[in-house]
Every structure is written in structure tokens, then in C-alpha cells.
N, C-alpha and C positions, 0 to 999 in steps of 0.2 A: 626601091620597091617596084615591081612589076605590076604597070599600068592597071591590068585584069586584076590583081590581087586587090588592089585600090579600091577598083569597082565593085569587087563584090563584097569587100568588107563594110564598102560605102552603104551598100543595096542592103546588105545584112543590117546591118546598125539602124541605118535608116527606116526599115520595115518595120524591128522591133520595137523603135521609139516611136511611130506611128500608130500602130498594133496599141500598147499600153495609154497613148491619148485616148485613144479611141473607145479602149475598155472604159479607162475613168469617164469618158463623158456619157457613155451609156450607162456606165451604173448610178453616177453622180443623176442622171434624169431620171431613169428609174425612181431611184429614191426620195426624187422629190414629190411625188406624185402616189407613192404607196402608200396607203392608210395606216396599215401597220406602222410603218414611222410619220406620221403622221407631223409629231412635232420636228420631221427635217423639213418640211416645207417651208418656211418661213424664217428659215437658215442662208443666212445673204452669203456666207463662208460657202456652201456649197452650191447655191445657186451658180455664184461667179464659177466654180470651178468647173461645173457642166458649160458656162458658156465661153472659159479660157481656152478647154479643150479643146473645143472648134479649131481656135487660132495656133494651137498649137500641132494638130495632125495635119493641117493643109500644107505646110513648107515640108514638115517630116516626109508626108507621103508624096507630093512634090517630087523633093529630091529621090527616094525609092523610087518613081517611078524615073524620073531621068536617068537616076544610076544604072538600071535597068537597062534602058535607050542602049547603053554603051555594051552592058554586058552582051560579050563573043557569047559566052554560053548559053545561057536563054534565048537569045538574038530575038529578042520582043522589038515590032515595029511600030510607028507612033499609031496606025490602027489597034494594035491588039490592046492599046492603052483603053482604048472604049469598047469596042466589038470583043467578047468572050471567045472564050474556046478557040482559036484559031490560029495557035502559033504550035511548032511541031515540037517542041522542047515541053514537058511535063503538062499538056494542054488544059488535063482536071484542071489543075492545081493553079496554074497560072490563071486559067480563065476564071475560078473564083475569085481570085484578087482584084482581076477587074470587074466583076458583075458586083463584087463590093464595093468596089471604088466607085461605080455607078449609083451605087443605090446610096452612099456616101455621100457624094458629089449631089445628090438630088436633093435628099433632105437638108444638107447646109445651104443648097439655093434657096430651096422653098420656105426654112427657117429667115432667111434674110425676107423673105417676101412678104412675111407671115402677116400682114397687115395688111396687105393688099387680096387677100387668101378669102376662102372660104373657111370657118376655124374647123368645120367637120372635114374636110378634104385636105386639108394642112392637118389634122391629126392624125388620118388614115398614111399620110406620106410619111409623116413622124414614126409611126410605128414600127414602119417598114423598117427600122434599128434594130428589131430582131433576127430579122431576115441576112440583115448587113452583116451582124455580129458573127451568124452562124457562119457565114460563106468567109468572112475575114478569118476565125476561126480553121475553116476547115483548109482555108490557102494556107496559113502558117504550120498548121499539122501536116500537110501533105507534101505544101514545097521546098523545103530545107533541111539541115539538119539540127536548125535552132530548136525544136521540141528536148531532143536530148540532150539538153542541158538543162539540170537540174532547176536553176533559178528560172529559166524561161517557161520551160511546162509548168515550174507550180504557179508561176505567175498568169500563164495561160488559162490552165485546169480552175485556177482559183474565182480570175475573172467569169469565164465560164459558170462555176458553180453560183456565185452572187448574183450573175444576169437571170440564171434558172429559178434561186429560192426567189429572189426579187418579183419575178415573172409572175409566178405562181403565188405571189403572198396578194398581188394587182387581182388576178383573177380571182382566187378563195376571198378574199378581204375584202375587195372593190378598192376604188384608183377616188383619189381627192380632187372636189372639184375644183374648175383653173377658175 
């Protein structure tokens, strides 16, 4: 198999197995905390699930971005990994990846800290999961051609639609208290 083929099939896989932790631990939080489901709060099956997530999008996206590293084509350098916008290969696209992986990487620090936290200032960084979603979101729409694929878009579009009715049931309903 040809090295670059490797890589990108790597970066591929890799992104979308990242991408779908990522969905489940936002929605899986989400919902623990929406009054409307009020009775998932106190659901140890999902609690764990939001906090497996974690561990499981760090290596994923990890390896995507290492994959990355290598890939000729994007030719992303270990700055564009943190600093946005600034690689000359698909800049939008690429650079939301990374201002989500930032805002990513922030909230799973600041969740580990949460104790040493402010719990208003540690909820304010917490949120910023929507902000991540939308940019992680809008990098998988914009950078590849995994959206046309059937099973990926609906999975994408679907997560999507759960994080928005979810969103909107917190604001209309009000959010349970921690």
C-alpha cells in the first residue's frame, strides 16, 4: 500500500472515530443535565458514558492529528496544530479543526481541574461544548469528502440535530441543578 494512502486513510478513520466520541460525550452531557429528561440524571450507564468519551476521543484525535503531521497533502505543521487558520491547504476547514481541538483540549483540562475551579468559571469553559461542536462540525463538513457518505452525514446531521433539540429543550425548560 502506498505510504500517503495509509495516511490518509489513517487521518480519515481516525477523524471520524474522534468526531462520533466527541458527538456522544456532548450529547450524553447534554442530557444529563436537561430537565426534560430529567429522570437521565441519575443514570450511572450514561453518566459513565459522557465521562468514557473523554478517554476515548484523546488517542483518536491524537492519532488524526499525528496522521495529519505526515500527510503530503495538507502538509499541516506541528504549529497549525494549535494556532488556526494558517496552513495554505483548505485554511477554513483545517483551521476549524484546530480552534476545536483548542476549545476541546481546554474543557478536558479544565474538567480534570474542576475541583481546584471556580464552579461558575468551570461551567462557563464547560459550555464552550457548543461552540467546539459547531467548529468540529463545520471542519468535517467542509474538509473531506466523508459528509457524502451516506452513513457519515446521517450520523453527523443526526448528532447535530440531538445537540440543537437538546440545546433548546436546557433553554425553553431550564437545566437541573448539579
Amino acid at each position: 500500500m502506498d505510504p500517503q494512502l495509509f495516511v490518509w486513510i489513517l487521518a480519515r478513520a481516525t477523524g471520524v472515530a474522534a468526531y462520533i466520541a466527541l458527538c456522544l460525550s456532548i450529547l450524553s452531557g447534554v442530557a444529563l443535565r436537561t430537565s426534560v429528561l430529567d429522570f437521565l440524571a441519575t443514570n450511572r450507564a450514561l453518566r459513565s458514558l459522557h465521562d468514557f468519551m473523554t478517554w476515548v476521543w484523546i488517542p483518536l484525535g491524537a492519532a488524526h492529528v499525528a496522521s495529519l503531521l505526515f500527510d503530503e497533502t495538507a502538509r499541516i505543521a506541528p504549529r497549525d496544530v494549535v494556532v488556526p487558520f494558517q496552513v495554505s491547504y483548505a485554511p477554513v476547514a483545517i483551521g476549524l479543526g484546530t480552534l476545536s481541538l483548542d476549545i476541546v483540549v481546554l474543557i478536558t483540562v479544565t474538567s480534570w481541574l474542576r475541583r481546584r475551579m471556580d464552579d461558575r468559571l468551570w461551567r462557563w469553559v464547560h459550555r464552550s461544548s457548543y461552540v467546539a461542536f459547531v467548529t468540529l462540525f463545520l471542519h468535517a463538513l467542509l474538509s473531506g469528502t466523508d459528509f457524502s457518505s451516506p452513513l457519515i452525514s446521517s450520523i453527523s446531521w443526526s448528532a447535530a440535530l440531538g445537540i440543537g433539540l437538546l440545546a433548546a429543550s436546557r433553554i425553553l425548560f431550564g437545566r437541573l441543578p448539579e
